[in-house]
C-alpha positions in Angstrom: 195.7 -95.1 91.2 197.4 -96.4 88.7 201.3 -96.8 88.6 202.3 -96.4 85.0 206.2 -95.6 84.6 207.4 -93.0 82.5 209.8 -94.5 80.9 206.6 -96.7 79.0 205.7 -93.6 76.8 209.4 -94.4 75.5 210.5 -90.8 75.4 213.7 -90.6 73.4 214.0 -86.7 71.9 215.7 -83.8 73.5 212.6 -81.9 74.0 210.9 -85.2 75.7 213.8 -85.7 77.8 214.1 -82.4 79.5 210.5 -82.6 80.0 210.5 -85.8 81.9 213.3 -84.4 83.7 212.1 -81.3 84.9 208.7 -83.2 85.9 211.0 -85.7 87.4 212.6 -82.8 89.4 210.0 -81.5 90.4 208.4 -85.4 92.0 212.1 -86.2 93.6 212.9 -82.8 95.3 216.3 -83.7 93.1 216.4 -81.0 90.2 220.1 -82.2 89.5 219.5 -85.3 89.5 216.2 -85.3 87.7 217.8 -83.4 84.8 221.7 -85.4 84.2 222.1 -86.5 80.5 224.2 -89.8 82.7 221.3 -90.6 85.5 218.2 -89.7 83.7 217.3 -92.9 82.4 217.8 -95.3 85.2 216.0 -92.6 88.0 212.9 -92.6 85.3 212.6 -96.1 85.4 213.5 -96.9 89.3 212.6 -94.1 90.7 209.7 -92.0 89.1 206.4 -93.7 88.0 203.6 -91.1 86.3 201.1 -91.6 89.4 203.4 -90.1 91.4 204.2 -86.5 88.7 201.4 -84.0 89.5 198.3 -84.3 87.0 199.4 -81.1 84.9 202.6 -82.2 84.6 201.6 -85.6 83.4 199.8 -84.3 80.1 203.0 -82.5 79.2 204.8 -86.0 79.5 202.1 -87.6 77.7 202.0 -85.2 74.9 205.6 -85.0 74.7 205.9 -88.7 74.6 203.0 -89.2 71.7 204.8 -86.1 69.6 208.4 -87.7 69.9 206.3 -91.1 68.5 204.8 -89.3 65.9 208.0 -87.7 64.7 209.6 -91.4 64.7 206.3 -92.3 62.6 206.6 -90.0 60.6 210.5 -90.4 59.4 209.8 -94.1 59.4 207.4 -93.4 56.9 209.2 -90.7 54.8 212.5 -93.1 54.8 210.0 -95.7 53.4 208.8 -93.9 51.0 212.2 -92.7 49.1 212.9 -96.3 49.8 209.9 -97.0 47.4 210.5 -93.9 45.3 214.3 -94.8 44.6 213.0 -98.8 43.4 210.6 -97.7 41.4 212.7 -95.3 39.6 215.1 -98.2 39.5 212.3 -100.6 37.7 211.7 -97.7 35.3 215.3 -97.0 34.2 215.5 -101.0 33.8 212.3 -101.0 31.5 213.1 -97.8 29.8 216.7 -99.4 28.8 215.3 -102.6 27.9 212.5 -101.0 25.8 214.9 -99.0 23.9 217.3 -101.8 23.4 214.9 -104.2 21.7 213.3 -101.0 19.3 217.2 -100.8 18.4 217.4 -104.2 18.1 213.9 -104.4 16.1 215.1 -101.8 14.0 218.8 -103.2 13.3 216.6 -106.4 12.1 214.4 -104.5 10.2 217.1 -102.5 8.0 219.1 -106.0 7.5 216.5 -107.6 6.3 215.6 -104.2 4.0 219.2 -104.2 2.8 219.4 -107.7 1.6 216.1 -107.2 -0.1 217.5 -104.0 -1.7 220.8 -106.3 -2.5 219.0 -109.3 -4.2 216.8 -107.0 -6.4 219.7 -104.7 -7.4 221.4 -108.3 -8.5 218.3 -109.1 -10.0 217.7 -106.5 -12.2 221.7 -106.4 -13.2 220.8 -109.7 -14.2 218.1 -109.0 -16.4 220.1 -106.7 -18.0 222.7 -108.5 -18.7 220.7 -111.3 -20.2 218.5 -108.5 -22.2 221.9 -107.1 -23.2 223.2 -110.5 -24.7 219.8 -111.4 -26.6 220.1 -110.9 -30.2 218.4 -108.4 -32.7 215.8 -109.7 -34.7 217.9 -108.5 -37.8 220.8 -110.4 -36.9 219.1 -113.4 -38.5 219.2 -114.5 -42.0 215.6 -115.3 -43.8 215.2 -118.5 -44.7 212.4 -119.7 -47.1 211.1 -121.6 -43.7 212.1 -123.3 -40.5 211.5 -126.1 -38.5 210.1 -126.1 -35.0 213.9 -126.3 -33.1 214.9 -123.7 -35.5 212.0 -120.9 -34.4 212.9 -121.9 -30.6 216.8 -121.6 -30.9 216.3 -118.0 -32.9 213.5 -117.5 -29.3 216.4 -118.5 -27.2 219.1 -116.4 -28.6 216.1 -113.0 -28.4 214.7 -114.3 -24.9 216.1 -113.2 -21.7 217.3 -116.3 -20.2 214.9 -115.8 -17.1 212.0 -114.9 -19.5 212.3 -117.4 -21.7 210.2 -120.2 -19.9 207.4 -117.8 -19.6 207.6 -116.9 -23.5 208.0 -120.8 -24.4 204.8 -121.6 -22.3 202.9 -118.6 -24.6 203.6 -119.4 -27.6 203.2 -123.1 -26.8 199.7 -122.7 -26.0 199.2 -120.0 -28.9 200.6 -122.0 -31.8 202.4 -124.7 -30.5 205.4 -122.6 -32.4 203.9 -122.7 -35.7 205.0 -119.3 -37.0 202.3 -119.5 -39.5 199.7 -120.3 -37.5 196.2 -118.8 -37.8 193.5 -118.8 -36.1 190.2 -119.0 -39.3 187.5 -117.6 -36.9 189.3 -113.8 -35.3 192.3 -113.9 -38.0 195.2 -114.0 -35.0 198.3 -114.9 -36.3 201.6 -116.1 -35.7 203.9 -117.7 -33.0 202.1 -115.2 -30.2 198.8 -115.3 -32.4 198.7 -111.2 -32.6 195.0 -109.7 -33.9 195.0 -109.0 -36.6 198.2 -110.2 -37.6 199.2 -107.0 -39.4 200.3 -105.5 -35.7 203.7 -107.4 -36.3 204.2 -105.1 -39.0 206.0 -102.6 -36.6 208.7 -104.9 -35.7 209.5 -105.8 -39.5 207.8 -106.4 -43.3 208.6 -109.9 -43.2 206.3 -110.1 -40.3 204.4 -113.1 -42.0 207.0 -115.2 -42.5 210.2 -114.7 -40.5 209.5 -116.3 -36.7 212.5 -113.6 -36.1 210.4 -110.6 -36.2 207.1 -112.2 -34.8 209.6 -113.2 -31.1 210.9 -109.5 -31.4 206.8 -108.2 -31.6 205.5 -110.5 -29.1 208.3 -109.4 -26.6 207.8 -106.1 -27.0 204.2 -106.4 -26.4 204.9 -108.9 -23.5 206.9 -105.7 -22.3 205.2 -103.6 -22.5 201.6 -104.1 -21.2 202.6 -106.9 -18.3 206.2 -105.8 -17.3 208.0 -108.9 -18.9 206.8 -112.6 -20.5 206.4 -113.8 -16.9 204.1 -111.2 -16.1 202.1 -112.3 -19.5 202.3 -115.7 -18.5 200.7 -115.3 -15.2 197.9 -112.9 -16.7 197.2 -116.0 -19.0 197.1 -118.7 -16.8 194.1 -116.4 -14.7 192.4 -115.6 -17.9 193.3 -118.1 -20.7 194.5 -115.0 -22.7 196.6 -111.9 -22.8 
């Protein structure tokens, strides 16, 4: 028969214990014994061995021993488990903080860069008015019986927006080559912008034919008004060879 100890089934709870005990009172003859919190241990493992507790008895110890390791398993597990549970939650807070610091971050970014594009075209615009504000009045002029081509450009650069004036010079360069009296024999445009028919210019002054003052003050108007500006005209006319 076999001669398994007790003590093997590594009983450690309350309820194993006074089991064992009371079985191991029962194999001794020595209840007192069998049953002392101080003497229990060493009498199981010297003194009683499971061949020798009757066969009833045996299956309590046995199941007394596999419930007290179940029970150990068991915490074991659930301690493991918060242990996972806590971590995890820890790797979330971490991922959660560092997702909302780089949106705040993304979005700091985003309204700087907004701002100083906000900024530059706020000074842009003061700028154009300010230039538009300084140009001159086509009225402002004297008539002369004619002019020469650095007069027609000076009157262009005191009615041009500084920043628009590059734009407007490369028109009328390639309309007239700043002949105010240009004109075109075959579709009757006239003038430094080459208007058709020529008459248009007639809102901007009489003299329309022959003061360059009043065709710069039509052609920037119409520049104006159908692209936004003379830069605006001059990038519709370098697409289509017209505007």
């Amino acid at each position: 028969m076999s001669r398994i100890s007790v003590r093997g089934f590594a009983v450690a709870s309350a309820t194993a214990v006074t089991t064992v005990g009371a079985v191991v009172g029962v194999a001794t003859g020595n209840a007192a014994q069998a049953t002392s919190d101080d003497n229990f241990e060493a009498t199981a493992a010297d003194s009683t061995l499971l061949a020798d507790i009757p066969v009833g008895a045996q299956a309590q110890v046995q199941v007394a021993s596999l419930a007290e390791q179940a029970d150990v398993q068991a915490a074991a597990a659930d301690a493991t488990a918060r242990k996972d549970a806590e971590e995890a939650a820890r790797l979330k807070a971490a991922q959660d903080a560092e997702a909302k610091k780089k949106a705040a971050d993304e979005k700091a970014e985003r309204e700087k860069k907004e701002r100083e594009e906000r900024e530059a075209r706020e000074k842009a615009e003061a700028a154009e008015r300010a230039s538009r504000d300084a140009v001159r009045d086509a009225s402002s002029f004297a008539a002369q019986g004619s002019y020469s081509v650095s007069e027609v450009k000076a009157i262009a650069r005191q009615m041009v927006p500084a920043s628009q004036f590059q734009c407007f010079s490369n028109i009328v360069n390639h309309e007239s080559t700043w002949n105010y009296r240009a004109q075109n024999p075959s579709s009757g445009a006239y003038g430094l912008v080459q208007a058709l028919p020529g008459s248009k210019m007639s809102s901007a002054g009489a003299d329309w034919q022959t003061n360059p003052a009043t065709q710069i003050k039509w052609g920037l108007n119409y520049m104006n008004d159908r692209y936004g500006s003379p830069c605006g005209a001059w990038s519709f006319w370098q697409a289509n060879r017209w505007y």
